[in-house]
N, C-alpha and C positions, 0 to 999 in steps of 0.2 A: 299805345304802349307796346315796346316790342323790348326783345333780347337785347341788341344793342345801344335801344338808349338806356334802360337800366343797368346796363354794365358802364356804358360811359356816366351817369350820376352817380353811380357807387364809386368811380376812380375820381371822380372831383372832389367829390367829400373827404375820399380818403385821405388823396395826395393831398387836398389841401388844409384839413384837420391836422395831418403827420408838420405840414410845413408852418404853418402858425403854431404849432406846440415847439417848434425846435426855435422857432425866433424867439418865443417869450421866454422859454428856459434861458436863451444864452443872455436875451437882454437882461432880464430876471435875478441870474446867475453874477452880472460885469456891476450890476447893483446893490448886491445884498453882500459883494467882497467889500466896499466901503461903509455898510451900516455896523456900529460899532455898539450899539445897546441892544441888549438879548429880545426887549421886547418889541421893538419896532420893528426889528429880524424877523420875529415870530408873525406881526402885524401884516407883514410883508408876503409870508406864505402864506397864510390865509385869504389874502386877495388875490393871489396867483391864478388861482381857475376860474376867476371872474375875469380876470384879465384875458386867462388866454378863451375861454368859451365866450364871451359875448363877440367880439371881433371874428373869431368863425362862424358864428352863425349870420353874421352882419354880411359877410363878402358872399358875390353869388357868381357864380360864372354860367352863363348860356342857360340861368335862372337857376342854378342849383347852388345850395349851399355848400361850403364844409363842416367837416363835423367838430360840431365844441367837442362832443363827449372823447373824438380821436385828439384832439385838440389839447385838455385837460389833463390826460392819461400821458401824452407825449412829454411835456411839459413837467409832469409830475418824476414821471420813471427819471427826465434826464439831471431833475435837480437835486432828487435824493440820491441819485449815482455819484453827484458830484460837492453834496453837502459836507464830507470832510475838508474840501478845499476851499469853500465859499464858506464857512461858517465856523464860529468859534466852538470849541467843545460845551460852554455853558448855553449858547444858544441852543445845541442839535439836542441837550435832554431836554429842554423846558418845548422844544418846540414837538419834540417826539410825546411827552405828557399831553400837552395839548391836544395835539390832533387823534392822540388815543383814544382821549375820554368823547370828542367831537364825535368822531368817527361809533366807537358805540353809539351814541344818542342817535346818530343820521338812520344808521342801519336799525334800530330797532323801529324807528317812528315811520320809516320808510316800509316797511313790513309790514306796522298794522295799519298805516294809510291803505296799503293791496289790501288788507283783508276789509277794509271799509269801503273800496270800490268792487266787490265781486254782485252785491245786490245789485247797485248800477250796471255791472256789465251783462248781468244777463236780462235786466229789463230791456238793455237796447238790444240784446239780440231777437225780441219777441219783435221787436221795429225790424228785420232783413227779412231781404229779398229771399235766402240760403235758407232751404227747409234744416231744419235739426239735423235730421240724419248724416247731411252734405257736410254738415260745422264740425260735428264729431268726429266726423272721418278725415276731415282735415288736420283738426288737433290733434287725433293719432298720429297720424300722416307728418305730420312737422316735426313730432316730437322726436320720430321715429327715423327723421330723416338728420335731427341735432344730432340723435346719437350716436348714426352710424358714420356720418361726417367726421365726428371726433374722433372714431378709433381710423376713418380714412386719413385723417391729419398725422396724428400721435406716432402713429407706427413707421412711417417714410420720414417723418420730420425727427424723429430717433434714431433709426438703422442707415439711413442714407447718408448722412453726413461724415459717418463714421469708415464709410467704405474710402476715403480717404485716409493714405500712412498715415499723414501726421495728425488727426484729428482724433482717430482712430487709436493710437498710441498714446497720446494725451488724457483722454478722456475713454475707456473702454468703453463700449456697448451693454448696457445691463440688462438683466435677465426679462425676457415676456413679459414673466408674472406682474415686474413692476410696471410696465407699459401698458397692461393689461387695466391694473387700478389706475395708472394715470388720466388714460380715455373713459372708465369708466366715471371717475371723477368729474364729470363735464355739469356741477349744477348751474344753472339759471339763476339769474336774479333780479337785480336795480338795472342794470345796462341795458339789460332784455325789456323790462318795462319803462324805460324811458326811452328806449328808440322808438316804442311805440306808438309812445302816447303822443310822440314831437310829430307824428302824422298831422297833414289839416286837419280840419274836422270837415269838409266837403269831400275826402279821400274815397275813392266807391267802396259798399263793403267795410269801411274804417273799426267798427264793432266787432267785423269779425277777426279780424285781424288782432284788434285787443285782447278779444276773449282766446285766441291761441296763442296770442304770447302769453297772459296768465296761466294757460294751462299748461304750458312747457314749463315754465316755470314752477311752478306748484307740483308738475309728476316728477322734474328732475330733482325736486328739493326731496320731496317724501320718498318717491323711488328710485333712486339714486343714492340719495342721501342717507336713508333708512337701511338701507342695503350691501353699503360700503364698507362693512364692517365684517358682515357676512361675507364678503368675497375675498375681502383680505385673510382671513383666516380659513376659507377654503381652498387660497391658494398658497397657503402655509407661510406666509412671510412674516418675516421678523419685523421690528420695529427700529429706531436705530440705537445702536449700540452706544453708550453714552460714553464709554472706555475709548473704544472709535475714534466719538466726538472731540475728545479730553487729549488723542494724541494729538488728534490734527491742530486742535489750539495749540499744545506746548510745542508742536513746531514752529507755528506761527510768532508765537510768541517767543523761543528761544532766537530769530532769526532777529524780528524786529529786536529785539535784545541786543544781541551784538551789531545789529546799524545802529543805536544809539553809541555805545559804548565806544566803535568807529569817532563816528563826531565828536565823541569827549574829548577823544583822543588828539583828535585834528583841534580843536579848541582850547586846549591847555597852552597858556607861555611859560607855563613853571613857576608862576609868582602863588598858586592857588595854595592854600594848605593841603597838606594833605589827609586829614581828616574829612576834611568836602569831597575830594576827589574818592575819597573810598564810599563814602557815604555814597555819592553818586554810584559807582560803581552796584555798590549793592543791592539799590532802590533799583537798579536796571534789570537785577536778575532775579531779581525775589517774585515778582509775577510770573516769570516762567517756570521757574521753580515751584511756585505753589501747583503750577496746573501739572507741573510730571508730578509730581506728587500726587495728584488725583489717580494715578495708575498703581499695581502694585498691592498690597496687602490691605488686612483688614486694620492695622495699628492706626492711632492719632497720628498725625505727621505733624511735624512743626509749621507748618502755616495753618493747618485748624487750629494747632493750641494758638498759636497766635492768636487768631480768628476768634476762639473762645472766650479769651481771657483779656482783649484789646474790646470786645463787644462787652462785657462784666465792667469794665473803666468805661467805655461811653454812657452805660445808662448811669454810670455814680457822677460822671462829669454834667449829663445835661440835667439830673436835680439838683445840682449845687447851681447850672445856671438860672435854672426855677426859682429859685430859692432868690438866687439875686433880683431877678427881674420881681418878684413879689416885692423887695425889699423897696422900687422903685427910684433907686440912686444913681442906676445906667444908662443911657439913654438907648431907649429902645431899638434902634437902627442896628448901635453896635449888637447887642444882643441878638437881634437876628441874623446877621451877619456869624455869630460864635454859634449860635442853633442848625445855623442851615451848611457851616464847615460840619459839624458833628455829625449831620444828617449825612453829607455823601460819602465822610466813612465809615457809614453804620452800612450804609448799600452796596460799597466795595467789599468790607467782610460778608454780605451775606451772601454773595458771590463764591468767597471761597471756602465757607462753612458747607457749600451742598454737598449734597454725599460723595464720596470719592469709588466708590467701587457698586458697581451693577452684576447682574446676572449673567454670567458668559455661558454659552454653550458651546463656541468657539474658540479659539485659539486667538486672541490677538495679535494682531498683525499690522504692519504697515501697506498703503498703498502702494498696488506696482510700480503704478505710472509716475509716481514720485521716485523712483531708484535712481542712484545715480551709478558710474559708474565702478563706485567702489564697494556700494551694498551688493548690486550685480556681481562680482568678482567673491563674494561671500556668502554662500549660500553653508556652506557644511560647518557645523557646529563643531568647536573644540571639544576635548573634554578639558573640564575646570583642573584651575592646577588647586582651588580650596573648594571643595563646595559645599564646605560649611559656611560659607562668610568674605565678605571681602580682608584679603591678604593681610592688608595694611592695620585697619582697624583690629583685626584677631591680635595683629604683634604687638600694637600700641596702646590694645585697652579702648578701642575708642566702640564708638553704638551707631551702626548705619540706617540708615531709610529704606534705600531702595537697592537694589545690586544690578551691576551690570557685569558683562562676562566680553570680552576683549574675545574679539573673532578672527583674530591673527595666531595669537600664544597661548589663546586660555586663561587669563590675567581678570581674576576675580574683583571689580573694585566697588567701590560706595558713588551714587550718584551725586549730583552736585550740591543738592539742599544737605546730606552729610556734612557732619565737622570737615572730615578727612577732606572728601570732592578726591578720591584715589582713581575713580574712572578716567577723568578730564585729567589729572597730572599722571596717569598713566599714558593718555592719546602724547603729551607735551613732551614728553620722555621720550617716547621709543615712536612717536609720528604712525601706531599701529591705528589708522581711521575709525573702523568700526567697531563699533562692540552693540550688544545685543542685552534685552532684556533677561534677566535674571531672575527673574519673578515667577511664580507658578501662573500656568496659564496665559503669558506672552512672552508672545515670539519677533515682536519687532523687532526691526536695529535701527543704528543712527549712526550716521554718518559724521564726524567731528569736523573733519575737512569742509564737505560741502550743507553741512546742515540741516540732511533730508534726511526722512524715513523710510523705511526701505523693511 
């Protein structure tokens, strides 16, 4: 056994575990665009790690295998990267339930199988060659070699990529502290014990080897894992800001917004009604809407009452469908069919019934690295020409949501879930791009032009 044959078997397995996970994904992936029933889709992933793991561990080169488990994992990352484009939206939730509840059961049972092999492992250590003392100090010695490995990874695979302009600008460099918990994060688990159990059993030593990867396993979980809480709040960090989280969705979401509305656009011959066309229009921008609306004050906003009062009609609509199916006159299919529409938009509203406002001890803000160049060129706040209210709604009697403040002229207006929308036909008027939060406590702005935050 020397240094470079075990470097050369650890590149076979790797490279060839990585190269059979990327062939089954794509074969995997050119198959399941033509499966058209949610469940044989689902069927389908399900058999996927058995597809790609038993053929890597079958292939050997110069006697060495590659690795299912690289194999699996390859396989896996590049299908769900790509299951928006291979799979219909009714397949991706039933197959994401699915493997939710699978995935619980694996991990729990998998956990107390390890605690039903630890009797076994230390009967076989009484069978080695390695006095006690020699095992101990190696378990330390491993554990202690995981964990310094991981903050040798973490910190160059963080900082060094970013010494590059564009990378660097894109993505800034975040602070230690979080670095600090990301390496510290390093626990063990099933990966750790099934690399090692796939040892022969003629392997020399094989026992002891088990009995240290249990124990890495087992201190990174407790110690580590016990710990990580403690450290985080010694090194004072926050958790994330869910106001944050809520802008960066209504960016996302006001963008994909107007790519739809785009397409309608391009897709209209002028024969449509125009009640459809508005209607589309509206169903395009009420989601992004609902989520600015998650910003801002503590009032009900109109997509919670929505949310309220459209949740108050589904549970009277599905006991009147109770009511029928008792009656037994419908045929059952249809009835599940009207049950299981009511159900996903019982799960859409509860979406946008969650709370809408968090605990700031900061200023809300937009990211940098999202400015564009006309947030960049706005930095110094007007003073409002109303700062009691947006302009329009004050003249016209009307009742706003949210305010925005025009960071050209000072132009007070109402955001766009408002009757009025005076912000948005203020930018349409006078072509002034940005306007900025108005709200106590943010300070973002947006860009109307190019549709960033800034």
């Amino acid at each position: 056994m020397s240094l470079w044959q075990i470097g050369a078997d650890f590149a076979i397995s790797a490279v060839g575990g990585i190269a059979i996970g990327v062939l089954v994904a794509v074969v995997v992936g050119r198959l399941r665009r033509q499966i058209q029933d949610d469940q044989t889709d689902v069927a389908v992933s399900l058999l996927t790690p058995w597809v790609a793991y038993l053929p890597a561990e079958e292939i050997s080169i110069a006697g060495t295998h590659a690795s299912g488990v690289l194999a699996v994992v390859v396989a896996g990352l590049m299908l769900g990267h790509r299951s928006p484009a291979i799979q219909s939206a009714s397949s991706r939730i039933f197959e994401r339930t699915n493997w939710a509840t699978i995935s619980f059961l694996l991990e729990n049972a998998v956990f107390l199988l390890i605690g039903l092999q630890v009797r076994g492992i230390v009967a076989d250590l009484s069978q080695s060659e390695l006095s006690y003392p020699t095992i101990v100090v190696a378990c330390l010695a491993t554990f202690a070699a995981v964990v310094v490995l991981r903050f040798a990874w973490v910190f160059p695979a963080t900082y060094l990529p970013r010494l590059i302009p564009a990378i660097g600008r894109a993505d800034p460099a975040p602070s230690w502290r979080g670095v600090v918990v990301v390496s510290w994060a390093g626990m063990r688990g099933v990966v750790t014990l099934a690399a090692v159990f796939l040892l022969p059993p003629q392997t020399t030593h094989r026992e002891v080897f088990v009995a240290i990867a249990f124990f890495v396993t087992a201190a990174s979980l407790l110690l580590q894992g016990l710990t990580l809480p403690l450290l985080v709040r010694a090194l004072g960090l926050q958790g994330p800001d869910e106001n944050e989280e809520n802008l960066q969705e209504a960016t996302v979401c006001q963008r994909a917004a107007r790519a739809g509305l785009e397409s309608l656009d391009e897709s209209l011959n002028g024969d449509e009604p125009q009640e459809v066309v508005d209607r589309l229009r509206t169903r395009s921008l009420d989601r992004a809407n609902a989520v600015w609306e998650r910003l801002g004050g503590e009032a009900e906003t109109p997509s919670a009452q929505y949310a309220r009062l459209r949740a108050a009609m589904l549970r009277r609509e599905r006991e009147e469908v109770l009511q029928i199916r008792s009656s037994g006159a419908i045929n059952q299919t249809v009835l599940r069919q009207v049950l299981d529409s009511l159900d996903i938009e019982e799960t859409i509203l509860a979406r946008v019934t969650q709370s809408s406002t968090a605990d700031r001890k900061t200023e809300l803000s937009g990211h940098q690295s999202s400015m564009c160049d006309h947030t960049q060129g706005h930095r110094l706040v007007p003073v409002p020409q109303t700062p009691e209210g947006c302009e329009e709604c004050l003249r016209e009697g009307l009742q706003w949501v949210h305010l925005r403040l025009c960071m050209d002229c000072g132009h007070v207006g109402c955001c766009s879930s408002s009757p009025g929308e005076h912000a948005e036909s203020h930018w349409q008027r006078t072509q002034h791009p940005v306007m900025r939060s108005f709200e106590p406590g943010e300070a973002w702005r947006w860009c109307f032009a190019d549709e960033v935050t800034g």
